[in-house]
Phi, psi and omega in degrees: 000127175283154130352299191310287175335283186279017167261332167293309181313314208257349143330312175284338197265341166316126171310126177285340188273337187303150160226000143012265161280121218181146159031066220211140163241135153255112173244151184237108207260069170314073194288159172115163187280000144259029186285212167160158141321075187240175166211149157243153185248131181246111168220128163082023181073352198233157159230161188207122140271133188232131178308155167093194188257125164299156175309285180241089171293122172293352204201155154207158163239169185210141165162163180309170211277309198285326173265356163306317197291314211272330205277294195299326184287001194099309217268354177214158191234153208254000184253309148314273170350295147355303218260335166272009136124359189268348160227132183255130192228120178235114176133211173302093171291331212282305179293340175275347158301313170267007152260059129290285173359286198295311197228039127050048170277000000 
């Protein structure tokens, strides 16, 4: 699975019913040899990922590629990461609790 790959996943597996989250840009600044640039936009019950960088991101994260994967995959937890210093959260700390939550990083 590419990055790419597991950010439509987690676009599709977003609740549609939350109101959590709402009318929110997220970006994901991915480093490592599939990395890249992304943003997802949350509006409307829906997410939509787009190649590139958001305008105004309320939130972004950062980390390696590998650990994204791992991340998503389970195999790492996004709070660990966090807390020795391998993901970095810029913006809205508070929304990043609750897509942790929503979509069970």
């Amino acid at each position: 699975m590419t990055v790419r790959d597991s950010l439509d996943e987690l676009a599709r597996r977003f609740p549609r019913d939350s109101t959590d989250v709402a009318d929110v840009d997220v970006q994901f600044d991915i480093d490592g040899s599939d990395g890249g640039v992304w943003h997802a936009r949350i509006a409307d019950g829906t997410c939509a990922v787009a190649d590139g960088p958001a305008r105004e991101p309320q939130l972004t994260l950062q980390l390696s590629s590998s650990d994204w994967l791992d991340m998503v995959a389970g195999r790492k937890s996004s709070q660990m990461l966090f807390m020795i210093g391998r993901l970095k959260v810029k913006g809205d700390i508070g929304l990043a609790i609750k897509l942790v939550s929503l979509l069970k990083l």
